[in-house]
KEVEXVEX-114596 format. One record per residue (C-alpha): residue in one letter; x, y, z. Coordinates in Angstrom, 1 decimal, decimal comma. Layout:
<"A" <X Y Z>>
...
***
This chain:
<"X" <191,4 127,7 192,7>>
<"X" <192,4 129,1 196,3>>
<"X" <191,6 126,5 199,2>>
<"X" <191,4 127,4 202,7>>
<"X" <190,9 125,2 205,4>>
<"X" <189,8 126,3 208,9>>
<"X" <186,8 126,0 211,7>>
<"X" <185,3 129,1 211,6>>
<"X" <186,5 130,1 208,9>>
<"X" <183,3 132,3 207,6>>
<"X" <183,6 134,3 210,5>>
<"X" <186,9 135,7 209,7>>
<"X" <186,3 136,2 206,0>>
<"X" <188,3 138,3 204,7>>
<"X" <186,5 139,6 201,1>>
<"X" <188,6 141,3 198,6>>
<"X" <185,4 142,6 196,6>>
<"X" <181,3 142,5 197,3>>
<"X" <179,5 139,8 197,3>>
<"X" <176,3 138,0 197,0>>
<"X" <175,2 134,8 199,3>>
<"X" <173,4 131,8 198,2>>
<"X" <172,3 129,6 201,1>>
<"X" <171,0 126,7 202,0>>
<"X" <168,3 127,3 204,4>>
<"X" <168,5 123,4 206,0>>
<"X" <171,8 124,3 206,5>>
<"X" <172,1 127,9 207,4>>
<"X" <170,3 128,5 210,5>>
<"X" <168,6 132,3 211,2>>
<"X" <170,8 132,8 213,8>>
<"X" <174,0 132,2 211,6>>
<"X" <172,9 134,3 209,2>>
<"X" <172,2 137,4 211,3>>
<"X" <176,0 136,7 212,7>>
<"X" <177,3 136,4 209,7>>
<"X" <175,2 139,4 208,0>>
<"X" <176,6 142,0 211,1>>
<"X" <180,3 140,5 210,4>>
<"X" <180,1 141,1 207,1>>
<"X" <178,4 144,6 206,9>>
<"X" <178,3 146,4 203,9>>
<"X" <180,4 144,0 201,8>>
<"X" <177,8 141,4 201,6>>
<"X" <175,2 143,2 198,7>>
<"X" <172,4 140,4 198,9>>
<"X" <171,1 136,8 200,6>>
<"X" <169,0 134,5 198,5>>
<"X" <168,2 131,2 199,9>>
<"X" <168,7 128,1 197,9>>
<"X" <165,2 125,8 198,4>>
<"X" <165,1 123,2 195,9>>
<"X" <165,6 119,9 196,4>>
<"X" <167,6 118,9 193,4>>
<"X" <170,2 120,9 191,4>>
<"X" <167,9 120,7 187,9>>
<"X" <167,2 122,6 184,8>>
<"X" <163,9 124,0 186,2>>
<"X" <166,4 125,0 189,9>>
<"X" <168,8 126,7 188,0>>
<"X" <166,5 129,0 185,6>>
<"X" <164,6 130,1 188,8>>
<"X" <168,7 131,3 190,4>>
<"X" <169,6 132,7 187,2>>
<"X" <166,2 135,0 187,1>>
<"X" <167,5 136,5 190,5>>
<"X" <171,0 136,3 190,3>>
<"X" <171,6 137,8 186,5>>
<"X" <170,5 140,8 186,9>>
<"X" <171,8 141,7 190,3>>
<"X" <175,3 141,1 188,2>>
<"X" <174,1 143,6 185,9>>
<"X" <173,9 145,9 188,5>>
<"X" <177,0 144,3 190,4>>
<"X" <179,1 143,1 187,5>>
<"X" <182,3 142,4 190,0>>
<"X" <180,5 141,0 192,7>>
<"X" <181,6 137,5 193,9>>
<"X" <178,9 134,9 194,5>>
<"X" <179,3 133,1 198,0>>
<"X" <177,3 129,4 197,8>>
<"X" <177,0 127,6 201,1>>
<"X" <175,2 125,2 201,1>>
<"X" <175,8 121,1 200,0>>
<"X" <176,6 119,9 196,8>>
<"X" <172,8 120,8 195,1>>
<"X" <173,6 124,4 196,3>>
<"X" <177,5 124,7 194,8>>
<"X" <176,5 123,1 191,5>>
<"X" <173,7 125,0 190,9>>
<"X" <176,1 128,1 191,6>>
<"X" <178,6 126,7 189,4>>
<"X" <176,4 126,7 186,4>>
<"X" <174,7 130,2 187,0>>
<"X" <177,8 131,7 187,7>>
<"X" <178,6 131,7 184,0>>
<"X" <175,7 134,7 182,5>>
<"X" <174,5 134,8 179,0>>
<"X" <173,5 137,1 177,1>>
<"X" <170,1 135,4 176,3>>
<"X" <168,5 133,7 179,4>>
<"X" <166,0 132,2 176,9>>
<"X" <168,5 129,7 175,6>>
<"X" <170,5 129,0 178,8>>
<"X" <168,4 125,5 179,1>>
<"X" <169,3 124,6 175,9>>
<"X" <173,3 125,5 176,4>>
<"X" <173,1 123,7 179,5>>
<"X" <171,3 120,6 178,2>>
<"X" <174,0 120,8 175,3>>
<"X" <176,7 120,8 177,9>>
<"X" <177,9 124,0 176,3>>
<"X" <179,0 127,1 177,2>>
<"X" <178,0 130,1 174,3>>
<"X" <180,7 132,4 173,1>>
<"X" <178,3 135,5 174,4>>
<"X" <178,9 135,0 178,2>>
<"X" <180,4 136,3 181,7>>
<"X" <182,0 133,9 184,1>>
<"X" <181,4 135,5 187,7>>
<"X" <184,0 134,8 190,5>>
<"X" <182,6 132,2 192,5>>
<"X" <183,5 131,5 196,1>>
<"X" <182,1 127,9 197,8>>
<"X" <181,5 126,9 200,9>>
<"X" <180,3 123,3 201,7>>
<"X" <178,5 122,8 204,6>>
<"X" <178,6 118,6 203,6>>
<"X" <181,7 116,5 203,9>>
<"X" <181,0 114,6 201,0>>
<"X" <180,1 116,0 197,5>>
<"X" <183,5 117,2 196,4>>
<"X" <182,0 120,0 194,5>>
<"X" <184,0 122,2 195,9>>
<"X" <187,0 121,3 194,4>>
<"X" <185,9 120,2 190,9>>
<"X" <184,9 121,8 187,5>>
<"X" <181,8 120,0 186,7>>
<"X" <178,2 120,1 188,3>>
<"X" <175,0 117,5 187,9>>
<"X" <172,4 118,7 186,7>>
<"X" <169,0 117,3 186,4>>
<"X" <166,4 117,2 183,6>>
<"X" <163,1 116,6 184,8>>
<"X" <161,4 117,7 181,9>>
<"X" <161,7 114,4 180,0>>
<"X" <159,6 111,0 180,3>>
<"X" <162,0 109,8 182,7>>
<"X" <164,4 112,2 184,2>>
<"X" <167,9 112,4 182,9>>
<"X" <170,9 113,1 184,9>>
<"X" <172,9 115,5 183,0>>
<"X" <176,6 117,0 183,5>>
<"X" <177,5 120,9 183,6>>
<"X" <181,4 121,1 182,3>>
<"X" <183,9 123,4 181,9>>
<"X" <187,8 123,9 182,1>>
<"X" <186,5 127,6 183,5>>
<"X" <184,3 125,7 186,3>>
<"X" <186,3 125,6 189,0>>
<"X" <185,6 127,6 192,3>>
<"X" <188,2 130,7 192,4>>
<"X" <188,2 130,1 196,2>>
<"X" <186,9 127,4 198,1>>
<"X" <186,0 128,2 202,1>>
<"X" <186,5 124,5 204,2>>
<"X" <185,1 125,3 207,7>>
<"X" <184,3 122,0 209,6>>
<"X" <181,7 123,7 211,7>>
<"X" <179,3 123,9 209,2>>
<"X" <178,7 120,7 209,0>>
<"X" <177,3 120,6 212,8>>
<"X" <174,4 120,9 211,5>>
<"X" <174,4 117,7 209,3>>
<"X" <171,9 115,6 210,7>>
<"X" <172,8 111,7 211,0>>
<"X" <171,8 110,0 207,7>>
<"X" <172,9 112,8 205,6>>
<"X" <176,9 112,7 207,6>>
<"X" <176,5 109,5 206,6>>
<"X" <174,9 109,6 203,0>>
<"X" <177,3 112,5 202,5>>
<"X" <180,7 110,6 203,6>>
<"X" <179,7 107,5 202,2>>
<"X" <180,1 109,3 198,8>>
<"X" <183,4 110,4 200,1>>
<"X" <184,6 106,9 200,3>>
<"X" <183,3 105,8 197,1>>
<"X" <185,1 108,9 195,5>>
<"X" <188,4 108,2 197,1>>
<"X" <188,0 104,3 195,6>>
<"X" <186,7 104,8 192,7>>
<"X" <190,0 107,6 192,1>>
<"X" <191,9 104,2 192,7>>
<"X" <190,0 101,7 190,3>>
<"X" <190,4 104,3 188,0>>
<"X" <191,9 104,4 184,3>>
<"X" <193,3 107,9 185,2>>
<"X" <194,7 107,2 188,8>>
<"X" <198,2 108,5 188,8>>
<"X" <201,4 109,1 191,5>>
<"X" <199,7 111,9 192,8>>
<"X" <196,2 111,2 193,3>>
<"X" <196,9 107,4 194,9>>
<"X" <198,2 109,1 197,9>>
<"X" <195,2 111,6 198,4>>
<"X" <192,3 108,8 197,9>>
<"X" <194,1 106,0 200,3>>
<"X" <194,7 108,8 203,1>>
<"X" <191,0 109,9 202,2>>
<"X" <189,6 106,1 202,3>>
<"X" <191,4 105,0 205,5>>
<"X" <190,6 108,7 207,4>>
<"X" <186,7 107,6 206,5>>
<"X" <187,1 104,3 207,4>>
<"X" <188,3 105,3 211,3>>
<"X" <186,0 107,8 211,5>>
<"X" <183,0 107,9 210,6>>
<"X" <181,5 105,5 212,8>>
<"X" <182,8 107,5 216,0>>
<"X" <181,6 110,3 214,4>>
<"X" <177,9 108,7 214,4>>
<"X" <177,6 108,1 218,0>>
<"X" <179,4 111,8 218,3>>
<"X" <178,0 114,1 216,3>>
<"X" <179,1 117,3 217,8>>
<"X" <182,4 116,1 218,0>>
<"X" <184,6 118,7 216,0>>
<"X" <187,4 117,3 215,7>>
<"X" <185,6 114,2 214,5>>
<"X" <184,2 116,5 212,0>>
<"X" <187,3 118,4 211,1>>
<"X" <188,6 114,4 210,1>>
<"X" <185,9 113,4 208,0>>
<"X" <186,1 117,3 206,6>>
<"X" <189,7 116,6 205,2>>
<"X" <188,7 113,4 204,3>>
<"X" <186,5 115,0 201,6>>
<"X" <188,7 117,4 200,7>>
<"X" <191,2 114,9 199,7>>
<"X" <189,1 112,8 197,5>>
<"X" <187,8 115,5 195,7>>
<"X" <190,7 116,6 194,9>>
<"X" <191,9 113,3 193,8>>
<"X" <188,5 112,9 192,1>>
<"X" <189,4 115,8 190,0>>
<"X" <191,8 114,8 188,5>>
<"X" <190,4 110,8 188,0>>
<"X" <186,8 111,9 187,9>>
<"X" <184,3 109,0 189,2>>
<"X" <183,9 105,2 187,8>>
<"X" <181,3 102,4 188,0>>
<"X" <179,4 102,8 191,6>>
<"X" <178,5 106,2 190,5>>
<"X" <177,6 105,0 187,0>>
<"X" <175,4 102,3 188,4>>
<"X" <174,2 104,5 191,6>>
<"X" <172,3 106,8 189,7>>
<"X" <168,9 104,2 188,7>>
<"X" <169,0 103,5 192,7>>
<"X" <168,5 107,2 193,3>>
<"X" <165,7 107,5 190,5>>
<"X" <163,7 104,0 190,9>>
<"X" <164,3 103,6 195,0>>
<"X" <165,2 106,6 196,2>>
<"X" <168,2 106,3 197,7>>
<"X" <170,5 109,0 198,6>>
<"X" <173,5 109,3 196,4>>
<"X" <176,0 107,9 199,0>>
<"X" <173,9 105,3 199,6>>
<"X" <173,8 104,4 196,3>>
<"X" <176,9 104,4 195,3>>
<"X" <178,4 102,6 198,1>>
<"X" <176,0 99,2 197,8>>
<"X" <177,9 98,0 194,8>>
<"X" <182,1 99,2 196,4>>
<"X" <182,3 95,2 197,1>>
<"X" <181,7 94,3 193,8>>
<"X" <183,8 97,4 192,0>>
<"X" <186,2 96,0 194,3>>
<"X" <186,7 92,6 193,5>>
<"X" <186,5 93,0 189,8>>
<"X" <188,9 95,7 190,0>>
<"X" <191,0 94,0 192,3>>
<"X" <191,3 91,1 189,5>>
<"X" <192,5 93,3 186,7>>
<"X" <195,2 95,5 188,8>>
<"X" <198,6 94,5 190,7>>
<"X" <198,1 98,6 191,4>>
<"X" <194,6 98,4 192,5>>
<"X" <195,2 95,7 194,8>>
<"X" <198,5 97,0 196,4>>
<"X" <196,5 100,2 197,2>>
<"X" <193,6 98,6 198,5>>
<"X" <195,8 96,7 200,8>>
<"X" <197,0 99,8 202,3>>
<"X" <193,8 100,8 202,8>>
<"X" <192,7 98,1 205,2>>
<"X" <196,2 97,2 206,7>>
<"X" <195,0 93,5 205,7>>
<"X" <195,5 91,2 202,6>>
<"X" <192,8 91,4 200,1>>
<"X" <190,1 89,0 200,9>>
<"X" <190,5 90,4 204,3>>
<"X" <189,5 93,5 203,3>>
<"X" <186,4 92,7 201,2>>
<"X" <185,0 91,1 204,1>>
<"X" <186,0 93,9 206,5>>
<"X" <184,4 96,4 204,0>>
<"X" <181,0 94,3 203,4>>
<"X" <180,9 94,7 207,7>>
<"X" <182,1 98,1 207,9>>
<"X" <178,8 99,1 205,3>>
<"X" <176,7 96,4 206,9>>
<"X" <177,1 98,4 210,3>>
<"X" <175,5 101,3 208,7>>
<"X" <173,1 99,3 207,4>>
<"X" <174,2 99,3 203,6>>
<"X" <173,8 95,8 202,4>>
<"X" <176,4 95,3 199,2>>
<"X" <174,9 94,2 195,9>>
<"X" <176,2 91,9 192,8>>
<"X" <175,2 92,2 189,6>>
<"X" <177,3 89,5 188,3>>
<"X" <174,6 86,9 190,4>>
<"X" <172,2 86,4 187,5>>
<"X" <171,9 87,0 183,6>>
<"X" <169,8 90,6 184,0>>
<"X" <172,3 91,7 186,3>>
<"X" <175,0 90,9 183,5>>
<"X" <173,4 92,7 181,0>>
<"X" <173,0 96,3 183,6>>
<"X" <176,9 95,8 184,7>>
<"X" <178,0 95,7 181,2>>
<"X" <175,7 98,8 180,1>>
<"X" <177,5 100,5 182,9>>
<"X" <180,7 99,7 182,5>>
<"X" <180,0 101,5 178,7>>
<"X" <178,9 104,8 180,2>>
<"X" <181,3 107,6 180,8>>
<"X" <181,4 107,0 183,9>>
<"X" <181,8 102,9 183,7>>
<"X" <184,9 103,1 181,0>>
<"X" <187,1 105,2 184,0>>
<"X" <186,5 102,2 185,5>>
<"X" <189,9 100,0 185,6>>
<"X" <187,9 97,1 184,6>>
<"X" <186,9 98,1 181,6>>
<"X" <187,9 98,1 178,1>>
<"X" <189,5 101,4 176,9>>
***
């Protein structure tokens, strides 16, 4: 995977081969695209806009119906995805084209990639400072054809971006709740890579510069939203827990954010930052590590920094939760801490 880093950066793309786009409209506005489309010329083959609202089974057989055979047509042409982290994951499964469309739900449901397949070169460009999908090998993906919809995960050693595209600017066009939402999720990723089984020497370093650069920032950044250098900050922020999350992948908040999302509706950052506090503590507990790192963090001895994290959220109106407060609540943190995500956690069993 090739990062760059750079406002502006589409502008000056340089593309070794043709390509396709796939946008997202809420982020991509008409007049970008006709800038980008006469800077681009010849070498960009096609546009398809990304509209759905969640990257799902359904989401991704309607991409794969366009995309598929315009690489039958264009077998070496890249796919460029800018958009947020629905558009990049749903990229990142459909760049990978099998030979029978009919059974691609049923591979992806699987979580399995069938011998009879072409992986695509795959360029992203977030427009979010958030997601991290940029920088990691795996993508959600949602089945809503069940009873109750089931989040599912699309992974691969192959599923890494060949060349991820960081240009600040496109995230002007984040509107308030979802800069928020988006870094939100970047501070739980760049924690929960700390109160994590699989933190290690190197990604300790990205997560606390990641955790303190979101910390410092992003409230500025609310009052100041077209403040790029504000969002250049929060921009490398993400970058640097992604790449930590990589490596750690994520831990209980996420396990336990996803019910929020589903019952209450509550964006993903959102969710997953209501119950940092109580990761915290209990991770806090079972880690000299964890606590030493946490400390760094905050610039303030431990108990300090719960409170000063519980005020920090509280100013953007995310009121922390505890499950440990009553028997029900028992029984959900425990499920969690068994689910993939939950036994990354460092306060879980192994």
């Amino acid at each position: 995977m090739h990062i760059e880093w750079a406002p502006g950066l589409l502008q000056t793309l340089q593309a070794p081969s043709p390509f396709f786009v796939l946008a997202d409209p809420a982020a991509v506005p008409m007049a970008m695209e006709a800038d980008l489309k006469s800077r681009w010329g010849e070498q960009c083959l096609f546009w398809i806009w990304q509209r759905s609202a969640h990257s799902s089974v359904e989401a991704a057989q309607q991409l794969a119906g366009h995309l598929w055979p315009l690489w039958s047509q264009h077998p070496q042409a890249a796919l460029l995805a800018i958009g947020g982290g629905t558009t990049l994951d749903l990229a990142k499964i459909v760049r990978f084209q099998l030979s029978d469309p009919d059974a691609a739900p049923a591979a992806w449901r699987a979580n399995k990639l069938p011998a009879a397949h072409q992986r695509h070169t795959l360029w992203c460009a977030p427009t979010t400072s958030g997601t991290g999908s940029e920088v990691t090998p795996w993508a959600t993906l949602w089945d809503m054809d069940t009873p109750t919809p089931v989040k599912r995960s699309w992974s691969t050693p192959q599923g890494f971006a060949d060349r991820t595209l960081i240009d600040p600017a496109l995230t002007l066009s984040c509107p308030e709740q979802l800069t928020r939402d988006t870094a939100l999720d970047t501070l739980a990723h760049a924690l929960e890579s700390i109160w994590n089984h699989h933190a290690n020497d190197l990604t300790r370093p990205l997560a606390i510069q990641s955790a303190q650069l979101v910390l410092k920032t992003l409230p500025t950044l609310l009052h100041s939203p077209q403040d790029l250098d504000l969002r250049q900050q929060l921009s490398k922020a993400s970058l640097l827990a992604g790449l930590a999350m990589s490596q750690t992948q994520t831990a209980l908040a996420h396990a336990l954010s996803y019910d929020l999302t589903l019952h209450e509706k509550l964006p993903h950052g959102h969710a997953c930052a209501v119950w940092l506090n109580m990761a915290m503590d209990i991770a806090a507990a079972h880690s000299a590590q964890v606590r030493q790192d946490l400390e760094q963090i905050f610039a303030c001895p431990l108990d300090q920094a719960q409170l000063q994290l519980a005020t920090w959220l509280q100013r953007l109106g995310i009121e922390p939760r505890d499950l440990r407060q009553s028997p029900t609540g028992q029984q959900q943190l425990q499920q969690a801490l068994g689910s993939a995500r939950g036994r990354n956690f460092i306060g879980s069993a192994l």
